[in-house]
Each structure stands twice: as C-alpha cells, then as structure tokens.
GUMI-237500 format. One record per residue (C-alpha): residue number from 1; chain; x, y, z. Coordinates in nm, 4 decimals. Layout:
N
NODE   nr  kette         u         v         w
NODE  NUM      A         X         Y         Z
...
% end
This chain:
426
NODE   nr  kette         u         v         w
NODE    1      A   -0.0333    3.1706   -0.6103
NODE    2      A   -0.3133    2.8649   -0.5371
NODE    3      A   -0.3200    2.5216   -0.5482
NODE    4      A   -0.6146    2.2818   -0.5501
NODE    5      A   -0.6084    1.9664   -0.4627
NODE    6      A   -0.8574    1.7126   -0.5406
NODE    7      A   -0.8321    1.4094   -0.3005
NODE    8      A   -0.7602    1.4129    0.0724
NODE    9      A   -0.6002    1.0653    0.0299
NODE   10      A   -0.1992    1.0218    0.1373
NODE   11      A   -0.0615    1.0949   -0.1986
NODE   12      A   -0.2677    1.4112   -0.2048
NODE   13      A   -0.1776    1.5733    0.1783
NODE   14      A    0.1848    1.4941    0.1225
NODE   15      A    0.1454    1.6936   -0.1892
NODE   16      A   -0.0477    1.9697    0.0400
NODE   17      A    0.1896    1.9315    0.3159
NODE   18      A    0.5092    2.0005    0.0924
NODE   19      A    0.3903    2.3174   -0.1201
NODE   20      A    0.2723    2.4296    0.2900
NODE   21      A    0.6185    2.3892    0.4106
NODE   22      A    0.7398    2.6205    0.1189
NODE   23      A    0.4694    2.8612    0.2064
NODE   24      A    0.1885    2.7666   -0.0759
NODE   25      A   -0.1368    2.7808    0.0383
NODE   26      A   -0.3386    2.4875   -0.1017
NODE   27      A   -0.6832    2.3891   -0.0390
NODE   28      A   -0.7417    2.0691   -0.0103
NODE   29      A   -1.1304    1.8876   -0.1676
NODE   30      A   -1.2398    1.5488   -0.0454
NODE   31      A   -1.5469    1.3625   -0.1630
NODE   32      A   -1.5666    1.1861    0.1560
NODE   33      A   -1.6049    1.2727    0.5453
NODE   34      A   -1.2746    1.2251    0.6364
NODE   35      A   -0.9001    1.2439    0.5060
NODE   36      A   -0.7095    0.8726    0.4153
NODE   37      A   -0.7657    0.7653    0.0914
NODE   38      A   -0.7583    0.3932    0.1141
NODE   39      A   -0.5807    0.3965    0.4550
NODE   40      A   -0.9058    0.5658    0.6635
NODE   41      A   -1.0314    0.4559    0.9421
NODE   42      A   -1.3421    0.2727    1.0202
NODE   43      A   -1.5846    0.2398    1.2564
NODE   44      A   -1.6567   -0.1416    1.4540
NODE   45      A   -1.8546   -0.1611    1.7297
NODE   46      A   -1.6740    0.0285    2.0290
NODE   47      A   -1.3592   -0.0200    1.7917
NODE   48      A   -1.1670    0.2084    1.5000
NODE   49      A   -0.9719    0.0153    1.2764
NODE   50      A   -0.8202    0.0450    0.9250
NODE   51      A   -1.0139    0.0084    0.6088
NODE   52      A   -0.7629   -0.2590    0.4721
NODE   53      A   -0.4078   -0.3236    0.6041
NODE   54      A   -0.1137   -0.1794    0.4584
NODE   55      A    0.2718   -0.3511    0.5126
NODE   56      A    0.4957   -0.0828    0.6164
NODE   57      A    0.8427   -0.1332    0.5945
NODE   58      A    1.1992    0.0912    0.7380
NODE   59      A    1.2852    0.1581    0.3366
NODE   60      A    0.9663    0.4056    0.3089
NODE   61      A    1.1818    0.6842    0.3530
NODE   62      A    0.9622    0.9062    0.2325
NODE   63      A    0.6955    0.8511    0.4537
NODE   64      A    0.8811    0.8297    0.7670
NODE   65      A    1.0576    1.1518    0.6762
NODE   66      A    0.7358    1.3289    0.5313
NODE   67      A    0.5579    1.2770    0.9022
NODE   68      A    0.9107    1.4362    1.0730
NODE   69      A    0.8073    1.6923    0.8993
NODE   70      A    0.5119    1.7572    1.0201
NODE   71      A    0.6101    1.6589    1.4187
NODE   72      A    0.5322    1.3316    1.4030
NODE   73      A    0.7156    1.1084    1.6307
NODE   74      A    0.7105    0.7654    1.4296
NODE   75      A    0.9558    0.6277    1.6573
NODE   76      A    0.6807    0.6339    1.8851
NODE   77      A    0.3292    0.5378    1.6623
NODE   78      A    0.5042    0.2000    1.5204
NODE   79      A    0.6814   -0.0469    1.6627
NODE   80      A    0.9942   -0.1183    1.5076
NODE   81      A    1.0596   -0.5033    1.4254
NODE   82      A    1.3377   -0.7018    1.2379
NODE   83      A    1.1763   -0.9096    0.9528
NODE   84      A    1.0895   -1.2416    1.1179
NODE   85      A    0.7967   -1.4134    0.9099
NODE   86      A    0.6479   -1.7630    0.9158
NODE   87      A    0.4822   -1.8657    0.6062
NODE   88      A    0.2612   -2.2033    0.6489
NODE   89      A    0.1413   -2.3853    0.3823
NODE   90      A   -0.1613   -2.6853    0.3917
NODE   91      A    0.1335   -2.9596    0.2302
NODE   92      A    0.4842   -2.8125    0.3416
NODE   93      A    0.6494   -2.7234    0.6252
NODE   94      A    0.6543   -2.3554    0.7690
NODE   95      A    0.9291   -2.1373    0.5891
NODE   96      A    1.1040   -1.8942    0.8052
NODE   97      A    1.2016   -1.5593    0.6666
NODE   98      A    1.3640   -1.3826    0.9449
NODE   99      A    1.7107   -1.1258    1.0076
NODE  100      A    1.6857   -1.2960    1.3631
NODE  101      A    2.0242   -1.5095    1.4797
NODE  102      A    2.3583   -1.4448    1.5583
NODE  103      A    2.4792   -1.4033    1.2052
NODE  104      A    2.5232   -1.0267    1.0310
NODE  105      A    2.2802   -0.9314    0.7540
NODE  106      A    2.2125   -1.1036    0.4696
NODE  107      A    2.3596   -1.4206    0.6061
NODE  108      A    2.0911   -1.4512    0.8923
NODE  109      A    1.8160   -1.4642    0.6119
NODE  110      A    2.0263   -1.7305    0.4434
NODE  111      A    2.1260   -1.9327    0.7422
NODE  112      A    1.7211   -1.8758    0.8660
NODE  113      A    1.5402   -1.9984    0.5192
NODE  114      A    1.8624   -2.2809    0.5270
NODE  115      A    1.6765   -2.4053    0.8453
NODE  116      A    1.3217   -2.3647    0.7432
NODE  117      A    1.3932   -2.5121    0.3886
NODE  118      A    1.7442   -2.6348    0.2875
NODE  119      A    2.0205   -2.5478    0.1078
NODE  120      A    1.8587   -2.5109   -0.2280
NODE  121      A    1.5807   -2.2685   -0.1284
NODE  122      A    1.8835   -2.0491   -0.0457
NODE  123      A    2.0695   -2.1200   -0.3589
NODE  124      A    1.7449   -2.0202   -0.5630
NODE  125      A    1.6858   -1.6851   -0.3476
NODE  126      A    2.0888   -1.6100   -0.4338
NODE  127      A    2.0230   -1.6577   -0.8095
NODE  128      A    1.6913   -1.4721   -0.8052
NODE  129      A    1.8954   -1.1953   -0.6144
NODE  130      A    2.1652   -1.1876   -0.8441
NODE  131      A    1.9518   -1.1804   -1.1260
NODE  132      A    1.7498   -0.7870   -1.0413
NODE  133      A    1.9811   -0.5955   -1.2284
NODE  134      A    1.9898   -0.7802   -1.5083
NODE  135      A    1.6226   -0.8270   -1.4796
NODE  136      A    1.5896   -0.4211   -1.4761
NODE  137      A    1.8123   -0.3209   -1.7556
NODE  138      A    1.5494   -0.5069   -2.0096
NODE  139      A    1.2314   -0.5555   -2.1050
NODE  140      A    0.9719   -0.6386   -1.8186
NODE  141      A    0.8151   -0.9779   -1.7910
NODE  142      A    0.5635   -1.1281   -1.5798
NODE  143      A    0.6603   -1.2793   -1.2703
NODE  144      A    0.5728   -1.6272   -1.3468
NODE  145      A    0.8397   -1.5712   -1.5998
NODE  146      A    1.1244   -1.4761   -1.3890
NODE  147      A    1.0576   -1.7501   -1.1785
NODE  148      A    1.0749   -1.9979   -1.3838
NODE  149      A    1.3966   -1.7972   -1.5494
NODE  150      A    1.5590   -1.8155   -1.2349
NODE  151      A    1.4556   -2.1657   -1.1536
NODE  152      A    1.2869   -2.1190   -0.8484
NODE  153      A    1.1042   -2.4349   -0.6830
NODE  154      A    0.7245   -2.4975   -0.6910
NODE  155      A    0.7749   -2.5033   -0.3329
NODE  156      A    0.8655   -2.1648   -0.3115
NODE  157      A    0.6614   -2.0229   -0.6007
NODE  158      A    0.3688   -2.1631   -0.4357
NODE  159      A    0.4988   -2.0290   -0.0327
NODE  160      A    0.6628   -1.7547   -0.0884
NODE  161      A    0.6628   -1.5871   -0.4686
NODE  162      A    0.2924   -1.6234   -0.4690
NODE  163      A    0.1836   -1.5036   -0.1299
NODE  164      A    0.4738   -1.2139   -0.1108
NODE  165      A    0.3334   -1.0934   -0.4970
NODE  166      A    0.0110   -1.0979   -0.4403
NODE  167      A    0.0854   -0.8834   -0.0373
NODE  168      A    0.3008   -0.6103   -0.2826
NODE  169      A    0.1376   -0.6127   -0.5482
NODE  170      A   -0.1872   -0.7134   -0.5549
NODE  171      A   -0.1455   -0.8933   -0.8778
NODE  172      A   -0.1486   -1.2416   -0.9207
NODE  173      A    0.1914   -1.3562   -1.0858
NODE  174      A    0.1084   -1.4768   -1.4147
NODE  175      A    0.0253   -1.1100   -1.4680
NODE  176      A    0.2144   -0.9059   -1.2204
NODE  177      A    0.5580   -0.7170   -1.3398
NODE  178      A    0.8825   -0.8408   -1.2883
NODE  179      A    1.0155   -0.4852   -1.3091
NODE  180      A    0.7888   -0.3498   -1.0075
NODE  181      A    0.8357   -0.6707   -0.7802
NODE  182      A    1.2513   -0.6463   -0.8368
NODE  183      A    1.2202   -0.2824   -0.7214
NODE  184      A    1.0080   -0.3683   -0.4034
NODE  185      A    1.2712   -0.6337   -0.3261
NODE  186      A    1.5829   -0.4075   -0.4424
NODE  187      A    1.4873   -0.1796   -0.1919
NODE  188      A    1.3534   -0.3746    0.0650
NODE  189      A    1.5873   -0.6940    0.1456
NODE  190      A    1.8423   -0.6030   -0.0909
NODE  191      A    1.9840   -0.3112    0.0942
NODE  192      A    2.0771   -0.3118    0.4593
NODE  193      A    1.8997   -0.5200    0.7670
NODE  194      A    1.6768   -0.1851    0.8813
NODE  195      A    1.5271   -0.1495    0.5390
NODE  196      A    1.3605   -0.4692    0.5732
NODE  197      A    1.2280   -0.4258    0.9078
NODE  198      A    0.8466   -0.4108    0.9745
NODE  199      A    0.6931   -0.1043    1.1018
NODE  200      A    0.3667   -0.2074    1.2910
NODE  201      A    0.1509    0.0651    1.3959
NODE  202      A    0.0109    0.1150    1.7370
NODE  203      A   -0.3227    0.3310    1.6074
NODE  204      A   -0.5236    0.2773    1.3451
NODE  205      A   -0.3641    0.4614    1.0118
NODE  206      A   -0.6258    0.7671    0.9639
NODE  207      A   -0.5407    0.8580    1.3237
NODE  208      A   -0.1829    0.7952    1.2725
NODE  209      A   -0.1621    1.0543    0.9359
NODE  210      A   -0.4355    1.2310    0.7690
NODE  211      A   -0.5514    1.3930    1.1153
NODE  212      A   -0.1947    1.5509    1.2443
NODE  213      A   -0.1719    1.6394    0.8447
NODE  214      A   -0.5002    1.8112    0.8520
NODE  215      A   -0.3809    1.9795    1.1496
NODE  216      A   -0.0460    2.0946    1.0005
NODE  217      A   -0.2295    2.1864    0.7075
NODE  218      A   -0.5006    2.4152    0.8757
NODE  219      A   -0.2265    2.5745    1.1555
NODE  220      A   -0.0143    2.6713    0.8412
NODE  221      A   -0.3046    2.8613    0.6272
NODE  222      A   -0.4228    2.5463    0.4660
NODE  223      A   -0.7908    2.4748    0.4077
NODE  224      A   -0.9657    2.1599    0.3805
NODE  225      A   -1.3053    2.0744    0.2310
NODE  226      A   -1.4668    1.7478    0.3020
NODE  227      A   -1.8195    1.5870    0.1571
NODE  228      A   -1.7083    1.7848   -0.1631
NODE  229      A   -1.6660    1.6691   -0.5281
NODE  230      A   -1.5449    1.7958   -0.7822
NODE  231      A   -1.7494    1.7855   -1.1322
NODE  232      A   -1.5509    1.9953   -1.3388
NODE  233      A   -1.2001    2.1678   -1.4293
NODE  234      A   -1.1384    2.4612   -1.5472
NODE  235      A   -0.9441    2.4292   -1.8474
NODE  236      A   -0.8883    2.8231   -2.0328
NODE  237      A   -0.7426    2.6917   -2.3609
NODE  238      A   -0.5014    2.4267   -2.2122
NODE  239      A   -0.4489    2.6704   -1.8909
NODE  240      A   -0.6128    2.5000   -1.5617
NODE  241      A   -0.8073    2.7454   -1.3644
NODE  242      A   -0.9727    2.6081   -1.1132
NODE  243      A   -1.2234    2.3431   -1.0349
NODE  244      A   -1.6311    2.3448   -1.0065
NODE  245      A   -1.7973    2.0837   -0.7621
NODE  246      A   -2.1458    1.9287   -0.7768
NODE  247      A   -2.2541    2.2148   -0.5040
NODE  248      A   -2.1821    2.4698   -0.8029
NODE  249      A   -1.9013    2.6422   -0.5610
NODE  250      A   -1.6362    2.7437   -0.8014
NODE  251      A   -1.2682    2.7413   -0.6505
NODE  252      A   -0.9739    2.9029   -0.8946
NODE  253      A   -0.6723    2.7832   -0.8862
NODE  254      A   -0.2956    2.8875   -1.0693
NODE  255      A   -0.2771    2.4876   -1.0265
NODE  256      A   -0.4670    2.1861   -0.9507
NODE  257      A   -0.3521    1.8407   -0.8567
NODE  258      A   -0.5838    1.5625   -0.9424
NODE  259      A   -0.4805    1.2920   -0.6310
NODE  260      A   -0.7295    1.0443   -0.6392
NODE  261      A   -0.8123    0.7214   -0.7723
NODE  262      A   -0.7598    0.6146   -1.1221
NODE  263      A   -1.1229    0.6454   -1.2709
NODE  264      A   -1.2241    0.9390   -1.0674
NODE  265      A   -0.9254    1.0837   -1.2169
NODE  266      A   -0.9752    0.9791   -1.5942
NODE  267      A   -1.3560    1.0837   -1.5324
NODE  268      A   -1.2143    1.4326   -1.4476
NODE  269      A   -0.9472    1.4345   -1.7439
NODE  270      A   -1.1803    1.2863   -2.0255
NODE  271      A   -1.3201    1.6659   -2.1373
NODE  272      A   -0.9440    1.7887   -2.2076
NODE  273      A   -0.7383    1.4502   -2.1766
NODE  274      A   -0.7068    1.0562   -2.2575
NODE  275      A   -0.5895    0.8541   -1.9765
NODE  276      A   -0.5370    0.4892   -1.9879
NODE  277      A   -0.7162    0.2837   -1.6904
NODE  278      A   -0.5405    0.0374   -1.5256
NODE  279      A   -0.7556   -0.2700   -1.4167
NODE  280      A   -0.8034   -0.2497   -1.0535
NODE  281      A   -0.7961   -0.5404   -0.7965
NODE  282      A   -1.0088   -0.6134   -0.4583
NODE  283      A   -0.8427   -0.6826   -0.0864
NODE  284      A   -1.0653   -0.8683    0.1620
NODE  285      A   -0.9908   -0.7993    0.5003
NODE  286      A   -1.1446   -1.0057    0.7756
NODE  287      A   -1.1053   -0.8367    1.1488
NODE  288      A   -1.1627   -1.1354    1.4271
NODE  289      A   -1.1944   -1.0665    1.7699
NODE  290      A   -1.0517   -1.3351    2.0222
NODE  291      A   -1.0305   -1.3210    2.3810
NODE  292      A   -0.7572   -1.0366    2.4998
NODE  293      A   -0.4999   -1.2699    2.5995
NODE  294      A   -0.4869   -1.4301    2.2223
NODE  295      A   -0.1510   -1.3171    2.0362
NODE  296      A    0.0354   -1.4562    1.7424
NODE  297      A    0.4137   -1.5438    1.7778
NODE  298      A    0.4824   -1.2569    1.5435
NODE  299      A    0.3091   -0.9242    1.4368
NODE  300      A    0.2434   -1.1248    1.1063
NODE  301      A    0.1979   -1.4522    0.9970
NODE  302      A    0.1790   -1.6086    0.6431
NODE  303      A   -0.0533   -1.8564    0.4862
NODE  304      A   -0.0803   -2.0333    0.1368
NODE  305      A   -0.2941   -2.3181   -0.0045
NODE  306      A   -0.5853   -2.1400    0.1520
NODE  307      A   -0.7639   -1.8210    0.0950
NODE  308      A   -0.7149   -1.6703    0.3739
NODE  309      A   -0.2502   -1.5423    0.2758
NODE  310      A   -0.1637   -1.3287    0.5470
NODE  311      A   -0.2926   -1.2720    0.9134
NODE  312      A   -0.1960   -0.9553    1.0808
NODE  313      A   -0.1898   -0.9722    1.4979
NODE  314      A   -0.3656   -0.6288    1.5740
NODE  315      A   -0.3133   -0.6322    1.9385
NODE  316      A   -0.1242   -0.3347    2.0032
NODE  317      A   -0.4637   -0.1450    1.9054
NODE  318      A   -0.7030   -0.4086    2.0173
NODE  319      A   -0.5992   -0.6674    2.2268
NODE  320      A   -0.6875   -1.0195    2.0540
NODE  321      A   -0.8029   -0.8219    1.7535
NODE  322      A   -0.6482   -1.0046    1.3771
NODE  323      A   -0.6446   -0.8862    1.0827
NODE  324      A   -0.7056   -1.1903    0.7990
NODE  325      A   -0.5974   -1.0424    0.4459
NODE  326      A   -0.6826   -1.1848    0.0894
NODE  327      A   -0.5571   -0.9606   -0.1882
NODE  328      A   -0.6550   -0.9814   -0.5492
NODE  329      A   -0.9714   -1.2019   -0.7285
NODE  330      A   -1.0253   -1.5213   -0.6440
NODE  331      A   -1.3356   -1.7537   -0.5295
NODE  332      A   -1.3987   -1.5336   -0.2235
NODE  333      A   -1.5510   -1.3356   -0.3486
NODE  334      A   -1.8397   -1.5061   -0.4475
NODE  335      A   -1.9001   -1.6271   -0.0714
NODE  336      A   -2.1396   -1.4189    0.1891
NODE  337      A   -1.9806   -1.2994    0.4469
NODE  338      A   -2.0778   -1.4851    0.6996
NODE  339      A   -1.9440   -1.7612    0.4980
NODE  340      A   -1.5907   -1.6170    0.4389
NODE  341      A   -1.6026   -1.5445    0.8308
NODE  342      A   -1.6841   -1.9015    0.8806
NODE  343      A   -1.3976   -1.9881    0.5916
NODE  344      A   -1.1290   -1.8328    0.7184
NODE  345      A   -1.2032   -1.9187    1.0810
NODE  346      A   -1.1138   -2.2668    1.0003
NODE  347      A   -0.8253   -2.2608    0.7715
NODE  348      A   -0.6715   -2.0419    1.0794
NODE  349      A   -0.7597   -2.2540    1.3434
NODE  350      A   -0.6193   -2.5599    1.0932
NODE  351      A   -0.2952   -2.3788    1.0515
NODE  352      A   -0.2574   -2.2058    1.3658
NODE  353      A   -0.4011   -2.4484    1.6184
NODE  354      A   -0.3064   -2.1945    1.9251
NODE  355      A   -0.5667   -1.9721    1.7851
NODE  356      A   -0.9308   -2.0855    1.8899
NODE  357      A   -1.1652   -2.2346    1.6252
NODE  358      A   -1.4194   -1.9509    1.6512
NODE  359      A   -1.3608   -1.5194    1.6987
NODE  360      A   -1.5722   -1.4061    1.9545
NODE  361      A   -1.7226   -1.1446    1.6899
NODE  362      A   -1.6023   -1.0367    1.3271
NODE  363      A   -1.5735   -0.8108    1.0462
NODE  364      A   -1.5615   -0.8018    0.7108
NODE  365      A   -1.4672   -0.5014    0.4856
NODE  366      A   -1.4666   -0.5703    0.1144
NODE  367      A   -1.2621   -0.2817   -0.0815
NODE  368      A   -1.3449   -0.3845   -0.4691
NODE  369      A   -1.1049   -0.1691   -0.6538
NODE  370      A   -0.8576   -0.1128   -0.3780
NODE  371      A   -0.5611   -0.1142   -0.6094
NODE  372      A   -0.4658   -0.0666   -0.9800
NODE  373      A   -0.2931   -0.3970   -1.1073
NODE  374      A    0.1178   -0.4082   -1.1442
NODE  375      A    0.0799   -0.5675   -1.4910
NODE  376      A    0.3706   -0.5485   -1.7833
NODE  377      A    0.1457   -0.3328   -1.9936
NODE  378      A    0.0291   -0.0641   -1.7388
NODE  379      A    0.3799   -0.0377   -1.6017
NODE  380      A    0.4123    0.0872   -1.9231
NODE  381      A    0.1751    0.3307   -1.9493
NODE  382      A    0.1609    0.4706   -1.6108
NODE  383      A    0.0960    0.8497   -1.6663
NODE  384      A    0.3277    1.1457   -1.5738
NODE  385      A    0.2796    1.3796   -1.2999
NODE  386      A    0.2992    1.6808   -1.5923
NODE  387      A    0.0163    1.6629   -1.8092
NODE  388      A    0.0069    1.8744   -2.0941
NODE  389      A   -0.2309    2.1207   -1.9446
NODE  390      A   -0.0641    2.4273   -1.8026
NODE  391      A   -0.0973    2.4109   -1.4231
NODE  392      A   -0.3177    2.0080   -1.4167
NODE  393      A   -0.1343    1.7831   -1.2270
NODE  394      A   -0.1560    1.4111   -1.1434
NODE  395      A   -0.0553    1.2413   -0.8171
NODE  396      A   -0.2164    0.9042   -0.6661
NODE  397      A   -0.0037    0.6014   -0.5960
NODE  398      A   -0.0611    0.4553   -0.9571
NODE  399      A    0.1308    0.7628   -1.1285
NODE  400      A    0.4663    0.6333   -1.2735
NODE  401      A    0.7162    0.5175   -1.0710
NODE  402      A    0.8841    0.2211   -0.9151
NODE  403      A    0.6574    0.0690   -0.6450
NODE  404      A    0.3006   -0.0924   -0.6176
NODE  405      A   -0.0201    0.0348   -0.5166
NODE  406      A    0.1514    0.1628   -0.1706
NODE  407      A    0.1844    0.4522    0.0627
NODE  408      A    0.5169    0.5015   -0.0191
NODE  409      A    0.4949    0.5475   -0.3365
NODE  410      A    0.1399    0.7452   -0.3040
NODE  411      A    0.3455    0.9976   -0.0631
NODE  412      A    0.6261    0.9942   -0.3539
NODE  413      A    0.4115    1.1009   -0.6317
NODE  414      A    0.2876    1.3817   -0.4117
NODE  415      A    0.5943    1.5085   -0.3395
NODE  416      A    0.6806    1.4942   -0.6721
NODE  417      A    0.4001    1.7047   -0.7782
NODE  418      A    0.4979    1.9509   -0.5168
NODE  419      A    0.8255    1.9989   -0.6190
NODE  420      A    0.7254    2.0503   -1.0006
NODE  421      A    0.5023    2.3131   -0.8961
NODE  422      A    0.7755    2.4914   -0.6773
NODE  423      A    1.0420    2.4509   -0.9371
NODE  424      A    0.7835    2.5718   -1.2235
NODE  425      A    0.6955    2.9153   -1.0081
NODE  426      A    1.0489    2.9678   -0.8796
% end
C-alpha cells in the first residue's frame, strides 16, 4: 500500500502525517523548493518572514492537535492571548473588541464594545448572534444581506463586518457567504473565552510546521520530493495509479491525493474529471521595519476607511518588524510598490500617531490568487474529498467544508482524506 501526494502545502502534510502515524508510507511531490503552501517562508534581507499572514485562533483544534502529534510544543511557538482588538476608523471612534475586564465570558465582550460603542452596537451583535442558527438551517445569502437582516449599523458594517469579512474570508461582503462567516463566528466567539483567543507565533510559519513535518515524515519512512511537478495521473479505467512529472519519473501509487491549489488541481483532473473553479482573491502584505523599540499596544490592530485593514506587530520575530495586510481586490493594486509603501506609511502614521511616519526599510509581497472566494455559489459547489476515481483524492483548504481559505480547515481536509483512505483499506 502507497500513497502520493501532490502538494507539500499544510493541507497536504497533515494528510501525509496522518496515513504516517497509521503506518502508510506516502511520498510526498512539491513543485516548489520548500514545504508551506501559502504559509512558507520568505527570504528579506538578513530576515525570514511569512509569505502572507495568517490569524490563528485557540478553536483550530485541529491544528494545534495535529502538531502534538508530531512533538510539537505549541504552547511554546505561539503566544497565547485573550481577544483584545482595536479597530480605528478615519470618521469614528476606535471600537474595542476585547474578553479583557473583570466580567466572565461573553459579558466582557459586551460590557467592552458597550464602552467602545454604546448600548446599541451590543444590542445589534446580540441579534446577529442569535440569529446563526437560524441563519444555518436555510438557504445561504451574502453577507451584506444578513446584515442588513439583522439590522446592523453602518457604523459597524463599515468597522467591523467589513474589515472582520474581508480578514476571514477574503471576500468582500456583497459577495461573501453568510453560511461560511456564521461558522467562523459559531466557532470562534460563540463558544467559550479560549476559543477566541489569538495564537501569535514566535517564528515565522514554514519554520514553525512544514520543517518538523518533513522531519516526522522522513524519520517515519516518509519521502519527500521537492522542485517536482506533476504532469500527469495515472488513471487505468477510473483506477488511479500513480502520477508522471515533467522530469518523466513515473511514481505508482494504490492512491493519490491531489493537495494543491484549485487550478493546479482542475489542470490535473481535466483528462478524467470536471471541476468547478472558484474565483480566487489577492492579499497584499506590506512588512515595515521601525526602530527595535517600536511596538503596538496589541499583537494586532484594526483599520478601516483606508487600504491598509489590519496591522500585525511582528516583534516577537523581529523586533519593530509590522505586518500591514490588505485582503481581497481593490485600488491597490494598481499602485507600484513603492507607492503602496509610501500609502500605507501614512494612513498608519495618521491612525496610529505612536508609530513614526516613515519604516526604516520595507517589503512588499503581492500573493495574486492567495485564496479561493467564500461566495454563495461556490459554497455550493465545493468538491468532495472522494472523487469518482478509484484511489484520486482531493484535499486543499477550498474542498467542502465549513471554514474559509484557512489552515484549519486546509489541515481538516487532509485529515479527512487520510481517514477515507484508512477506512477504505481497513
């Protein structure tokens, strides 16, 4: 019994990494140098830092308990923080979503977003709240939608819905799905204080996963094949066989998991299968480097009326070093860099005066399809993990299921995989 799997992202070694544990050997085929997917790590000037930046939170179970498994200490390689985010705006004033106070959870969000923004904001978070399972037991509907449903203030459409949307799902709400962003909050601040707690990670993400995974992988009787892709399955009348890359190596296989991105995987699947693409969405990071004494009052900050919507304070890795994020299309992306640098600069120094008006140096790293969109109609048509080749597979964090474009669910759909193969073979 074999498995190949094609993409080294973190959908793909959590699939390795499970059918290892039950004593599978896989082998896993990268296109790129290194393991990560679209958490990698890249190089800037005597720096590593992440590729883009990816909110972790204490309800990705599956993560945390997926790098137990492999002797990861994550109580050590993220600092653990209660929610406690400032959103500023260019018109109103900062609103304060935070589990900080004396109060027990929920009430300290209440009574904190009661201080920041009145009574009313709170009423309109209750009735949004109240309305999820309601929301989930019919038809989906874009976000806009359920805002305006549930009433909910321009205030906080524009300050919170907007920003928090477009930071889960990458989707701007007039398009984004109801369904997927009442799951992300079900989970996240509807459940217990912990859940919603920020997980903020002291080394940059491919050091933090994909290398103690290739590790595990290669201690266990793993192997792992990088600057390799794939050009071809074989499919032995609707039986997968194997795989053929563009070196003309040929690797057979009683099963092959296809774990990357949506159109390198419908490129692989269009001799034997249809797959619907999803539209896919940029993020825009922009690193700036300030003096090492710089810090912001919390490990993240939010922002709307500009373009810059979240800022991320880096400083455990880099001392100084912040993370600017802007997720989905917008007029950004028709500006150089140097003039997004410039951009962004300003709107933080406008916003948060305490940083200075200029970074010492910066970065900026432009991922153009860095997620599928959370729309109504691809919720819908998300594919299956079983495909109806014998032995094909599909994992990748756009595979059906609850969440967004995130590591969670990435690692979820490889587990999934995993333990379809191991029930199949049992």
């Amino acid at each position: 019994m074999s498995v190949v799997i094609v993409g080294g992202g973190w959908s793909g070694l959590a699939a390795a990494i499970t059918l290892t544990d039950h004593g599978i050997p896989v082998h896993v085929v990268e296109s790129t140098k290194q393991l990560g997917g679209r958490a990698r790590n890249v190089s800037w000037q005597d720096k590593v830092i992440d590729n883009g930046q990816h909110v972790m939170i204490g309800a990705y179970d599956h993560m945390l308990a997926l790098m137990s498994l492999i002797d990861i200490d994550h109580s050590k390689l993220f600092k653990r923080y209660p929610i406690d985010i400032t959103i500023v705006d260019d018109i109103f004033t900062p609103l304060h979503i935070s589990a900080k106070g004396g109060w027990p959870w929920p009430l300290s969000l209440a009574w904190n977003v009661f201080r920041s923004a009145g009574l009313s904001a709170v009423v309109q978070l209750v009735r949004l709240q109240r309305d999820i399972p309601k929301l989930l037991a019919n038809d989906d509907m874009s976000v806009a939608n359920w805002l305006h449903k549930t009433r909910q203030s321009q205030r906080l459409i524009k300050q919170l819905w907007e920003p928090l949307c477009l930071a889960t799902l990458n989707t701007p709400i007039a398009n984004a799905s109801a369904h997927v962003l009442a799951h992300v909050l079900k989970d996240s601040l509807g459940q217990h204080q912990t859940a919603a707690d920020l997980l903020i990670p002291q080394q940059p993400l491919g050091t933090l996963f994909p290398q103690p995974a290739a590790t595990f992988l290669t201690k266990n009787g793993g192997k792992i094949t990088l600057r390799c892709r794939v050009k071809e399955l074989i499919n032995d009348n609707g039986q997968i066989k194997g795989i053929i890359t563009n070196d003309g190596n040929t690797y057979l296989a009683n099963h092959v998991i296809i774990a990357t991105g949506p159109s390198q995987c419908a490129d692989l699947l269009s001799p034997m299968l249809a797959m619907t693409q999803p539209d896919q969405l940029p993020i825009c990071t922009v690193y700036l480097q300030y003096g090492q004494e710089v810090r912001l009052p919390a490990p993240m900050l939010g922002l709307s009326g500009t373009h810059s919507q979240w800022i991320f304070d880096r400083s455990l890795q880099h001392p100084g070093l912040m993370a600017v994020v802007i997720s989905g299309p917008g007029q950004h992306e028709n500006r150089s860099k140097q003039a997004l640098i410039e951009c962004v600069s300003a709107e933080i120094h406008q916003l948060i005066p305490s940083l200075p008006a200029q970074a010492q140096s910066a970065c900026v790293i432009r991922e153009k399809r860095a997620t599928f969109a959370s729309t109504i109609a691809y919720q819908q048509q998300r594919p299956t993990h079983k495909t109806s080749t014998r032995g094909l597979w599909l994992a990748g964090d756009f595979v059906a299921n609850n969440y967004p474009a995130t590591l969670e669910g990435a690692i979820r759909n490889g587990e999934k995989c995993a333990h379809a193969i191991l029930a199949e073979i049992s």
